[in-house]
N, C-alpha and C positions, 0 to 999 in steps of 0.2 A: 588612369594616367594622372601625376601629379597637376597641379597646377602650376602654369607658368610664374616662375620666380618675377617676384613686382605685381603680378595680378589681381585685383580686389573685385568679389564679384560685385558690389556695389560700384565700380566702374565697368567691368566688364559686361555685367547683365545690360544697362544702360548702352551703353558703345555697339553692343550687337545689334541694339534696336536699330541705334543711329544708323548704321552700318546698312543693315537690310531693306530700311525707308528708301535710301540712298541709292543702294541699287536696284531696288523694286522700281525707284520709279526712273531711272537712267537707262536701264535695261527691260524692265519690265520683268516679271514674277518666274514664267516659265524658262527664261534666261539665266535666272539664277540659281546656282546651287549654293549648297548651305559650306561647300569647301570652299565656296569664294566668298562667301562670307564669312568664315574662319579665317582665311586668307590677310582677307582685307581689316581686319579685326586685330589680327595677330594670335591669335590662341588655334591650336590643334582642331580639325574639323571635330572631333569629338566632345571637345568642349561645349562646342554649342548645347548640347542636350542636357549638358547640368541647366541649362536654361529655360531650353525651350522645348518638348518631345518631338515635334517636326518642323517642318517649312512653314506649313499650313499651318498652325498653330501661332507661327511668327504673324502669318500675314494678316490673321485675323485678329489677333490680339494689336497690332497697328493700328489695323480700322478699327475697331471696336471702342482702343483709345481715341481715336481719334473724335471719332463721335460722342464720345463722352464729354471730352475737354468741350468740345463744340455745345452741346447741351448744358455742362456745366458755366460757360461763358454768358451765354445767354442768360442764363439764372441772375444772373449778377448786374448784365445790366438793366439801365432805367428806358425802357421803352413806353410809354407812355403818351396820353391826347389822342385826338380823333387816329381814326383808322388812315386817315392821310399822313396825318406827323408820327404814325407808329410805322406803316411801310419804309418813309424814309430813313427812320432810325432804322428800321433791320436793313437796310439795303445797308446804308453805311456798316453796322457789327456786318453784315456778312463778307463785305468787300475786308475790312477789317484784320477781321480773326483771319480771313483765309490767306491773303497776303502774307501775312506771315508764317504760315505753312506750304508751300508750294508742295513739298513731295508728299506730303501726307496728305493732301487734295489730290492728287495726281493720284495717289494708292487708292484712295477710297474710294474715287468713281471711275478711272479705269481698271483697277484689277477686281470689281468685283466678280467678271465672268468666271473667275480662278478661284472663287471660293467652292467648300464642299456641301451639298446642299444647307444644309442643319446649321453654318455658318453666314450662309448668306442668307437665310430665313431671321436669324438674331441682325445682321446688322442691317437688311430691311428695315425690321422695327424701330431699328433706330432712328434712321433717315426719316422714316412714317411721323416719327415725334417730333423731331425738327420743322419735317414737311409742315407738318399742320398747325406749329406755333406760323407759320406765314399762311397758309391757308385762312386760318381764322380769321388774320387782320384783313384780307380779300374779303372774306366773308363780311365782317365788319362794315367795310367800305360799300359793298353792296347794299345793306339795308339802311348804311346811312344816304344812301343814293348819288354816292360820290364818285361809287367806281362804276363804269360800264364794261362790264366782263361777260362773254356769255357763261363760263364756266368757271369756279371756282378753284377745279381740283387745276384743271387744263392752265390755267391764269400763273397759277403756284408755280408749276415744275419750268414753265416758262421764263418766268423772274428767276428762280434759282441755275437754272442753266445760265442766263445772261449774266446775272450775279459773278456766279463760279466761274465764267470762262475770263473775266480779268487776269485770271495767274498765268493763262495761256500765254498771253503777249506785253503785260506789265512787267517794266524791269525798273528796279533802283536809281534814280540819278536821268532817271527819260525826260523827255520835254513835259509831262505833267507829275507833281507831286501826290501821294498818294490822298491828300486831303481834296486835291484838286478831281481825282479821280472818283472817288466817293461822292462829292456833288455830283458831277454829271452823272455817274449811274443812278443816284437816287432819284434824280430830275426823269430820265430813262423809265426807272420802272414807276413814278405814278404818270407816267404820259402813257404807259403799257397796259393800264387798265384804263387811260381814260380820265383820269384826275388834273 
């Protein structure tokens, strides 16, 4: 089938992304077909596949980026000093960076059940990476005898669940600003180990 007159896959490849983040995460994953993502896109259900070969293909490539940019962010910034001024800096980058992805947080920790094994084994590994750059500084914290944690790994998913769950109920324009926010959860997680 031709392509739609005005079309550019450099907009369209792009826009389908957009497009399926969107309702992955409004709907959720097995809610959606890839004809209502062509739909909602505007090009022929068939299009999609000059894209993408499947659903699942979309969905992982999503998270996959997503966890990229997120690793790749962190690259960049300056976290740095004790293990106490480095948790607060990553509480802040993570309250941060995530804020400004709500469905792409949303995709990447709720629809993992909907991955196909060999999919969710790669973007494990990814999260594994993330995980443990905040592991480490836990870890850190302990031998500088700053944090009292009985477990390290335990400590980790902890902070990161309360981290991430700010997009649940943070909206634009609320009675606190998101700088405003970011203090208080970093204040949050060094009182969660004990700092």
């Amino acid at each position: 089938m031709a392509r739609k007159t005005g079309s550019h896959s450099n907009i369209t490849g792009p826009r389908i992304r957009e497009v399926a983040l969107s309702l992955f995460a409004q709907q959720g994953f097995a809610a959606v077909s890839m004809r209502k993502i062509a739909s909602e896109v505007g090009v022929q259900a068939g299009a999609l596949y000059l894209y993408t070969p499947d659903k699942q293909t979309l969905l992982f490539d999503l998270m996959q980026s997503h966890m990229d940019e997120l690793l790749a962010a962190f690259d960049i910034v300056e976290i740095a000093g004790s293990a106490r001024a480095r948790l607060e800096q990553f509480a802040r980058f993570h309250i941060g960076f995530h804020m400004e992805r709500p469905d792409a947080v949303f995709v990447a920790y709720m629809e993992l059940r909907n991955l196909e094994p060999a999919n969710f084994t790669k973007i494990e590994e990814l999260r594994r990476q993330y995980e443990s750059l905040l592991e480490n500084i836990v870890k850190a914290g302990q031998v500088e005898g700053i944090f009292d944690v009985p477990d390290s790994k335990l400590a980790t998913m902890a902070l990161i669940a309360m981290l991430t769950g700010v997009n649940t109920w943070y909206r634009e324009g609320g009675r606190m600003s998101r700088a405003e926010v970011e203090d208080v959860y970093a204040q949050m997680a060094l009182k969660a180990v004990g700092a």
